[in-house]
N, CA, C and O of each residue as an XYZ file, in Angstrom:
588
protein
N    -154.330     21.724     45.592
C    -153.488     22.753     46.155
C    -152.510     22.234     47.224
O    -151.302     22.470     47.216
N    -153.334     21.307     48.385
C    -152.310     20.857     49.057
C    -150.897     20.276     48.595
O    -150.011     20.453     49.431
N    -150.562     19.702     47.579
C    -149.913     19.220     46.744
C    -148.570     20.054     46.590
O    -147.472     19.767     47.066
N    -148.974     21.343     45.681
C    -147.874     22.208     45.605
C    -147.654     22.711     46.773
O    -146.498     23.121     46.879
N    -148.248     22.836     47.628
C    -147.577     23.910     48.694
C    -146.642     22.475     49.186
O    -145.432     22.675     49.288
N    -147.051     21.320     49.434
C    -145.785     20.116     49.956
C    -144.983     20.561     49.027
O    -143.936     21.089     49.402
N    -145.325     20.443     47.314
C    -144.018     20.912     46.883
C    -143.190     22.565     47.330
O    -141.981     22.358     47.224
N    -143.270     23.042     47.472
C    -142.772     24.374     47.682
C    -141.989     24.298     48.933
O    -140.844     24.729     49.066
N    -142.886     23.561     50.076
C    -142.002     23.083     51.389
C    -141.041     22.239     51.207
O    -140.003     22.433     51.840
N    -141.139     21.019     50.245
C    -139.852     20.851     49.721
C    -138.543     20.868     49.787
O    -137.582     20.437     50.425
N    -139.081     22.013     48.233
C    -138.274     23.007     47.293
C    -137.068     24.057     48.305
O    -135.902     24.381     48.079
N    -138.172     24.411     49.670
C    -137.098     25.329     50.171
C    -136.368     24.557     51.330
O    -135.462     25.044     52.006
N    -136.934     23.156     51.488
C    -136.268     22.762     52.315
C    -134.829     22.487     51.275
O    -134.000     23.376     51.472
N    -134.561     21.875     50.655
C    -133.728     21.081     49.806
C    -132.839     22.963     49.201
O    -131.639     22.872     48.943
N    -133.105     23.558     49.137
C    -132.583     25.061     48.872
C    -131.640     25.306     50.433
O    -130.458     25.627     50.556
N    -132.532     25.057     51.352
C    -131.870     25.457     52.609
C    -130.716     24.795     52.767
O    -129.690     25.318     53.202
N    -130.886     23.001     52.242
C    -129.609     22.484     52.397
C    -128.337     22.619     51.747
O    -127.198     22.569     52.211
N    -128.926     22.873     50.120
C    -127.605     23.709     49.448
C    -127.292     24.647     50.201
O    -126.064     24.706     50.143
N    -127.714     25.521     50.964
C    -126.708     27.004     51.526
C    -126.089     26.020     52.715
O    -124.875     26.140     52.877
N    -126.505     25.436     53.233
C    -125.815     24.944     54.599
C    -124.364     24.170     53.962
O    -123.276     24.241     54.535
N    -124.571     23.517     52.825
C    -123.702     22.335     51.884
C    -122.545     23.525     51.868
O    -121.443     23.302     52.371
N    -122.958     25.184     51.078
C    -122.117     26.114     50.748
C    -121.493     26.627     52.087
O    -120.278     26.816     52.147
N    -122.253     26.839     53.090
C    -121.652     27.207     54.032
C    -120.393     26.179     54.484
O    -119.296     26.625     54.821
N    -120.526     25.564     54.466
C    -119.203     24.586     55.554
C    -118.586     23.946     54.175
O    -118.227     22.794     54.418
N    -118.349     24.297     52.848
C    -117.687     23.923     51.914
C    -116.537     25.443     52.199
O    -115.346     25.466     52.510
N    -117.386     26.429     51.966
C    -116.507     27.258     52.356
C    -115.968     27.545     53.504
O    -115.582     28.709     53.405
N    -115.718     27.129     54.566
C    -115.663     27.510     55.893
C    -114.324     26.230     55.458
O    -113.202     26.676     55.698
N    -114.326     25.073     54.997
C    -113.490     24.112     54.682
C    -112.202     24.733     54.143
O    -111.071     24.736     54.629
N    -112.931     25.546     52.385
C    -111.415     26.342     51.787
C    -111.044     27.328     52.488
O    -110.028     27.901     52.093
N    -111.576     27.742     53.473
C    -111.108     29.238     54.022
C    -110.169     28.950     55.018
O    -109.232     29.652     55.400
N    -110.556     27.732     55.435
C    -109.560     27.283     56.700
C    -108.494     26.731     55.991
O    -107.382     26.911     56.489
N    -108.589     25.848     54.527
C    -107.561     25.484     53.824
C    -106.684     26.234     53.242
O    -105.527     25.983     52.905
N    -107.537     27.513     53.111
C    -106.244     28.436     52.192
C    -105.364     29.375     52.886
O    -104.503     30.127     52.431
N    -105.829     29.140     54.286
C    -104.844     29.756     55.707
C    -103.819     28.798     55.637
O    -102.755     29.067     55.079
N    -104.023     27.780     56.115
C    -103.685     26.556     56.648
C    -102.417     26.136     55.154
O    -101.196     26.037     55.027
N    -102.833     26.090     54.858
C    -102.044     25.657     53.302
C    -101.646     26.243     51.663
O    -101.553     26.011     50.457
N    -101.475     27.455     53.112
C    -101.270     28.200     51.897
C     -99.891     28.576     50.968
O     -99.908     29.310     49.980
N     -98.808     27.958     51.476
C     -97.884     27.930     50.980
C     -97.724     27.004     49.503
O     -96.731     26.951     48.777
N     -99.077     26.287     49.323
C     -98.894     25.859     48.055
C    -100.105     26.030     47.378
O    -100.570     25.310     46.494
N    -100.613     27.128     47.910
C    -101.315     28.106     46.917
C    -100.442     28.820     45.941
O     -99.238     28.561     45.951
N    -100.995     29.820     44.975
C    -100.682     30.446     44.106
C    -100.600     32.226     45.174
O    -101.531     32.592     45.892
N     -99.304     33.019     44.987
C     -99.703     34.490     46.047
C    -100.901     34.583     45.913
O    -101.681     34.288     46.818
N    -101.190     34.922     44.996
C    -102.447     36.043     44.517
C    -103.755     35.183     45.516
O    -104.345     35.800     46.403
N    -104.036     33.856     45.234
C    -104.983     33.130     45.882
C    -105.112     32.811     47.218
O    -106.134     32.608     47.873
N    -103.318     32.781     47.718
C    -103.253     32.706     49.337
C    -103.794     33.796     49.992
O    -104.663     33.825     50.863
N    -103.098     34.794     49.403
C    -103.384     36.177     50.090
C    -104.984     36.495     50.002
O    -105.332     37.097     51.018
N    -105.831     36.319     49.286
C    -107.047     36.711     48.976
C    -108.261     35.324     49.439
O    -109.267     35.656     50.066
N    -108.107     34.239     49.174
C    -108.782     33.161     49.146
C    -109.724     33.234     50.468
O    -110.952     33.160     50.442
N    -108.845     33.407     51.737
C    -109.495     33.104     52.826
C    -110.901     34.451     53.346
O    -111.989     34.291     53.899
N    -110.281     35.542     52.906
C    -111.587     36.728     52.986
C    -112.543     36.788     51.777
O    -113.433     37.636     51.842
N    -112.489     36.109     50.829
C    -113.791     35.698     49.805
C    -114.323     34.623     50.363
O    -115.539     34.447     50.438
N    -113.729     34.077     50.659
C    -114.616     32.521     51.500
C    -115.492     32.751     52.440
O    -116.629     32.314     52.619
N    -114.655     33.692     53.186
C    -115.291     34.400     54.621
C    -116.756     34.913     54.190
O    -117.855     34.473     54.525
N    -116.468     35.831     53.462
C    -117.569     36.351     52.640
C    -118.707     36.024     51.908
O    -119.758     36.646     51.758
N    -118.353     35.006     51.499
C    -119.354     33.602     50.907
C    -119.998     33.390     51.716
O    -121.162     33.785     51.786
N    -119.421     32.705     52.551
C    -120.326     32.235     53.937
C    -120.935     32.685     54.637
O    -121.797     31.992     55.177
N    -120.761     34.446     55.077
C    -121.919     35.158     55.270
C    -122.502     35.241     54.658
O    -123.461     34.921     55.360
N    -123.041     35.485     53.471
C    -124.005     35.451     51.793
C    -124.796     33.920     52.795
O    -125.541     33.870     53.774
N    -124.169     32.903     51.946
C    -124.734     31.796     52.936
C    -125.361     31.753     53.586
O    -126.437     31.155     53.591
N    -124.878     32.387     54.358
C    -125.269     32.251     55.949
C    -126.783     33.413     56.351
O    -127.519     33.450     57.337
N    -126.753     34.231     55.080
C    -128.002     34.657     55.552
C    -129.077     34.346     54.759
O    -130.251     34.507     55.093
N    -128.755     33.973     53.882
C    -129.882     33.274     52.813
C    -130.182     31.743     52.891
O    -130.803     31.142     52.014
N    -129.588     31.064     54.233
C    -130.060     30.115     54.815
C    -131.083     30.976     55.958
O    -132.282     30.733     55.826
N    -130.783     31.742     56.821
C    -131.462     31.949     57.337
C    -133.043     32.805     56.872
O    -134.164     32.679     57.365
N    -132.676     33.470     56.013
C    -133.605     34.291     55.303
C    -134.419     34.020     53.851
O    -134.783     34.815     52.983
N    -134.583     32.173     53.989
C    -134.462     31.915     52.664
C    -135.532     32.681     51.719
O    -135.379     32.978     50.534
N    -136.712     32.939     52.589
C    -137.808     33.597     52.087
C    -137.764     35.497     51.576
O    -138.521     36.326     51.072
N    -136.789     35.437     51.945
C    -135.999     37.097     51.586
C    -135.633     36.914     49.937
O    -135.580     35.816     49.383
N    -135.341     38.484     49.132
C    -135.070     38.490     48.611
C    -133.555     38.326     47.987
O    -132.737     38.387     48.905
N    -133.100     38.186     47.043
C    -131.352     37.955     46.720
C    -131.125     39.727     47.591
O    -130.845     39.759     48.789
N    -131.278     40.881     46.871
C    -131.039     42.353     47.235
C    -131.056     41.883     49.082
O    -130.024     41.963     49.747
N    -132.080     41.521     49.544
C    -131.714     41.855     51.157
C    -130.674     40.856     51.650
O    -129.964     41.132     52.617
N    -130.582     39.779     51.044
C    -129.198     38.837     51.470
C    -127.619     39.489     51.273
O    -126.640     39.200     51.961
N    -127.662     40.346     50.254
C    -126.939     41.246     49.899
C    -126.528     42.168     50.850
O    -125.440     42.186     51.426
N    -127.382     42.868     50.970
C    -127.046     44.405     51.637
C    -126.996     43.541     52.876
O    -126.205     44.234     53.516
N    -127.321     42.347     53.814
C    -127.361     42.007     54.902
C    -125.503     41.999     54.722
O    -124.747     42.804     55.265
N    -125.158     41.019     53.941
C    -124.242     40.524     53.323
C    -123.102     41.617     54.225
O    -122.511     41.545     55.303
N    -123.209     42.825     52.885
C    -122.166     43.596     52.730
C    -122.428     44.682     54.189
O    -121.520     45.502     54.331
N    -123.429     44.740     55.124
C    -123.695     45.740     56.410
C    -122.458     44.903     57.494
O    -121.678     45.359     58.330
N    -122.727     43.507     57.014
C    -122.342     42.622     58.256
C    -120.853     42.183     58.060
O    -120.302     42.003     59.146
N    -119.806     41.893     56.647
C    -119.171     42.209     56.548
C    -118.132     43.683     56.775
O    -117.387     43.839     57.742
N    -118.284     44.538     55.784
C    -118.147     45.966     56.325
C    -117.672     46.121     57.847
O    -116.552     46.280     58.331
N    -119.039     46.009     58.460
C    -119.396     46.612     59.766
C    -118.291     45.561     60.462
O    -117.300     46.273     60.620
N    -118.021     44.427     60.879
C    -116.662     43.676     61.059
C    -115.673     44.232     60.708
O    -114.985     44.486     61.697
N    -115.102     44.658     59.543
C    -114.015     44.965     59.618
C    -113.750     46.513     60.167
O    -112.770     46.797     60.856
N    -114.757     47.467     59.765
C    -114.717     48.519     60.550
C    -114.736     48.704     61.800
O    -114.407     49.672     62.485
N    -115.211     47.543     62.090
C    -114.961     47.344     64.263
C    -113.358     47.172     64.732
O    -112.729     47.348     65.775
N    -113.019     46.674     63.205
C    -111.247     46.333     63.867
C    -110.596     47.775     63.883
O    -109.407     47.743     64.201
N    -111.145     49.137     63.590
C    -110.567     50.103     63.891
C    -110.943     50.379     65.418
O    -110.142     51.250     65.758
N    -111.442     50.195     66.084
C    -111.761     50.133     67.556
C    -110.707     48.774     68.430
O    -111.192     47.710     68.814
N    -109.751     49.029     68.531
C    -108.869     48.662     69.571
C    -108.567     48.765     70.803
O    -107.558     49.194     71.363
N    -109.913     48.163     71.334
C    -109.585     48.094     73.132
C    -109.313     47.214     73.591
O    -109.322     46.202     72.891
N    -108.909     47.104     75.061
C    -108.207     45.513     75.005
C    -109.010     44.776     75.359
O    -108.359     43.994     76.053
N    -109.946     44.478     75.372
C    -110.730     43.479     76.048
C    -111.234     42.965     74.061
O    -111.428     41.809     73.684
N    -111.284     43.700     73.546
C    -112.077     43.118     72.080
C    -110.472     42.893     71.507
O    -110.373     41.978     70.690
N    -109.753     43.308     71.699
C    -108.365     42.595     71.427
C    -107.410     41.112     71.948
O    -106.555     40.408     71.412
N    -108.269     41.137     73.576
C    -108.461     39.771     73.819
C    -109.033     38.533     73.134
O    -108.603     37.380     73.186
N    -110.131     39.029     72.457
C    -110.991     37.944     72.126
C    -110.500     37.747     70.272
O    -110.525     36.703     69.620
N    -110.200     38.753     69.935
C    -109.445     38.445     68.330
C    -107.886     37.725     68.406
O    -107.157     37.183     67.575
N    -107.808     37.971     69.592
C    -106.432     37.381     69.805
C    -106.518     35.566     70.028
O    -105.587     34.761     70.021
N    -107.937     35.335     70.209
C    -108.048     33.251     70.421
C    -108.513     33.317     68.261
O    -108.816     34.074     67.339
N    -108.242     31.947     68.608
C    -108.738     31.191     67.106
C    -109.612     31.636     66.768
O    -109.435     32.164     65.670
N    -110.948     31.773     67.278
C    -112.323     31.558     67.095
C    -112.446     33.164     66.817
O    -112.770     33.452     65.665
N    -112.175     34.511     67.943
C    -112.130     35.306     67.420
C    -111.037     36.442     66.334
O    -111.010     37.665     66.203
N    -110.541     35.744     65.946
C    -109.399     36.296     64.468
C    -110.591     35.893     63.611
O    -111.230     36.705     62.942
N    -110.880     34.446     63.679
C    -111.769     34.083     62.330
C    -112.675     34.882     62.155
O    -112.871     35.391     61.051
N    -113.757     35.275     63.727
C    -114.501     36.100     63.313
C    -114.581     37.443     63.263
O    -115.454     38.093     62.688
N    -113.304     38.009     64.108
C    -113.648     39.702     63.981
C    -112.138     39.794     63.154
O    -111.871     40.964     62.882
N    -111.835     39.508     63.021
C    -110.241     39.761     62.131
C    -109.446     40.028     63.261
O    -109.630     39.417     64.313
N    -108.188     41.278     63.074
C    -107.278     41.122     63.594
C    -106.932     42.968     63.469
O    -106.863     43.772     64.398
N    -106.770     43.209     62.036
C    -106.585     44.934     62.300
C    -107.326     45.207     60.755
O    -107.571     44.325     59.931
N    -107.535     46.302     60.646
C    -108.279     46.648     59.484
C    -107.494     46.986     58.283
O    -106.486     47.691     58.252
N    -108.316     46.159     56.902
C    -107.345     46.073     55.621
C    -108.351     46.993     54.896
O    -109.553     46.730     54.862
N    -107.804     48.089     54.314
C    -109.136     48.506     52.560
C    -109.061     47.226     51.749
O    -109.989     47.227     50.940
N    -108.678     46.666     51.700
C    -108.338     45.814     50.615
C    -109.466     44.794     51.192
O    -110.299     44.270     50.453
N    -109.398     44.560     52.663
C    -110.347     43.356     52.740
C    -111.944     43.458     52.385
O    -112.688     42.488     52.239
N    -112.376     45.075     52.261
C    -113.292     45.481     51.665
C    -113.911     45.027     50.377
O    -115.086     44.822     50.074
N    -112.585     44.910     49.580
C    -112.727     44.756     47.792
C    -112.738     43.163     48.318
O    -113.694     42.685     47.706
N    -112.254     42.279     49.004
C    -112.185     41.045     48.808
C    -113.576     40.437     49.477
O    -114.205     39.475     49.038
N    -113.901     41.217     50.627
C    -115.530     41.030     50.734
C    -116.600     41.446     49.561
O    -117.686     40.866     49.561
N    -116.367     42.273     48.726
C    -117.418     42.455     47.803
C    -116.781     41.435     46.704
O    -117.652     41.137     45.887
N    -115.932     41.008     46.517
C    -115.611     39.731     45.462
C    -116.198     38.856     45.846
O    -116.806     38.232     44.977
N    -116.342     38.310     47.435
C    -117.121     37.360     47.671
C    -118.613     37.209     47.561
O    -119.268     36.344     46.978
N    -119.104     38.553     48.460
C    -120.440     38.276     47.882
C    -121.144     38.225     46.466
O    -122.131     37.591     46.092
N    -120.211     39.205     45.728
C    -120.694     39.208     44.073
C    -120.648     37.578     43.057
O    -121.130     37.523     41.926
N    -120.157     36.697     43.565
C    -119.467     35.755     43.143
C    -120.531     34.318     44.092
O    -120.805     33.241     43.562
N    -120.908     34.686     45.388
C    -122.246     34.003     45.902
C    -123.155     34.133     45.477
O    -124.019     33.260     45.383
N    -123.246     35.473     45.023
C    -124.908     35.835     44.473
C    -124.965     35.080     43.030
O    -125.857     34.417     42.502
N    -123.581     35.468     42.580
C    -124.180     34.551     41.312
C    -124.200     33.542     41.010
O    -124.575     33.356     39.853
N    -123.820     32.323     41.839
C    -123.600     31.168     42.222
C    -125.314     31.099     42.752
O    -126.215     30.319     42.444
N    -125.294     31.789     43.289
C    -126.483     31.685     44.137
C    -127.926     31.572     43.274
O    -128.822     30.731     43.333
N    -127.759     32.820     42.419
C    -128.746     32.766     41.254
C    -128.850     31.596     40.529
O    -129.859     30.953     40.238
N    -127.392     31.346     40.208
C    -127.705     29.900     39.290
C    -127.979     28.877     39.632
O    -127.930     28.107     38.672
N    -128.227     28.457     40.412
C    -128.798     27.809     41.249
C    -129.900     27.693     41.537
O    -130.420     26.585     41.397
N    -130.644     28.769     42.032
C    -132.009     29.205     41.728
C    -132.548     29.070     40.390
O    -133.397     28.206     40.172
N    -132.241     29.645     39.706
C    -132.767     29.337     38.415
C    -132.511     27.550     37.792
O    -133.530     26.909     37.537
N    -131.749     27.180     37.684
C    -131.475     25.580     38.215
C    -132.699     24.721     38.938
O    -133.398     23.922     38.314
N    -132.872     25.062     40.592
C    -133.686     24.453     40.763
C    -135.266     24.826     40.118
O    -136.123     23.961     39.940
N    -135.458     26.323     39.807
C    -136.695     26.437     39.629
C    -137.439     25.624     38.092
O    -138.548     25.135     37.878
N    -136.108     25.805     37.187
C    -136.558     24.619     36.214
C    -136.717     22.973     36.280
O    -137.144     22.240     35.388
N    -136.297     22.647     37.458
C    -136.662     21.261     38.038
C    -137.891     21.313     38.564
O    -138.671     20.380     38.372
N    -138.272     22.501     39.364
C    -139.244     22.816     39.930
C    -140.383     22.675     39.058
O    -140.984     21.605     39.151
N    -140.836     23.576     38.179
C    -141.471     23.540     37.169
C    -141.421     22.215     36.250
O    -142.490     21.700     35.923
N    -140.569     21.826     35.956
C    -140.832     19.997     35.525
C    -141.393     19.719     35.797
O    -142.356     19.454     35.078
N    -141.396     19.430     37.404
C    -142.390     18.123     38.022
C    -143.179     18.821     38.469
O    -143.551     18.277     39.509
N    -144.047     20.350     38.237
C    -145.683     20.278     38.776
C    -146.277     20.548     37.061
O    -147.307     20.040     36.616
N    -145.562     21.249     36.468
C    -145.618     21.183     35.064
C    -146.119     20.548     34.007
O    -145.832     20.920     32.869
């Protein structure tokens, strides 16, 4: 028994590092498709950087939550997205100070889009299933070698 459970500790260690790998891959294009986006394609400039965003929360909580289910990485996902951009309808100046440096535009935005809604649920729908395949991926490696 001791055996598999090393394997399983592993398994989620090496899982944890793919989300961390995904996290700052995307945090890379998101900053690239700001940054350079003039030789993007419209459709991809305009959209690229709030699916990325979005990714990376997905990421970002299923690194932290690896023992959670896909559904609660999700709904964490889409509460914590959402709930960000719905804060940008609250314009006071002191939280307008802080969206106004680098660090906070990236993270609280700037003013509120519907659209950035649909481009947050493109992202997470598009992690999860990345995400799944992956999972299912490692779990057939998994099963190989105790197998």
């Amino acid at each position: 028994m001791p055996t598999k459970n090393k394997h399983k500790k592993q398994v989620y260690r090496n899982i944890r590092i793919v989300y961390m790998i995904g996290i700052m891959i995307n945090i890379l294009l998101g900053l690239s498709s700001r940054k350079y986006s003039h030789f993007l394609q419209l459709f991809i400039a305009q959209n690229a950087g709030d699916v990325m965003w979005a990714m990376m929360v997905y990421f970002g909580f299923r690194f932290l939550l690896i023992r959670k289910s896909l559904v609660t990485a999700i709904w964490l996902s889409f509460s914590f997205s959402f709930g960000i951009e719905l804060s940008q309808l609250y314009q006071a100046e002191w939280i307008n100070q802080i969206r106004g440096t680098f660090l906070g535009a990236l993270i609280l935005g700037k003013g509120f889009l519907t659209l950035d809604l649909i481009r947050y649920a493109a992202g997470i729908i598009v992690a999860t299933i990345l995400d799944k395949a992956m999972l299912v991926f490692i779990q057939r490696r998994y099963i190989k070698r105790i197998g």
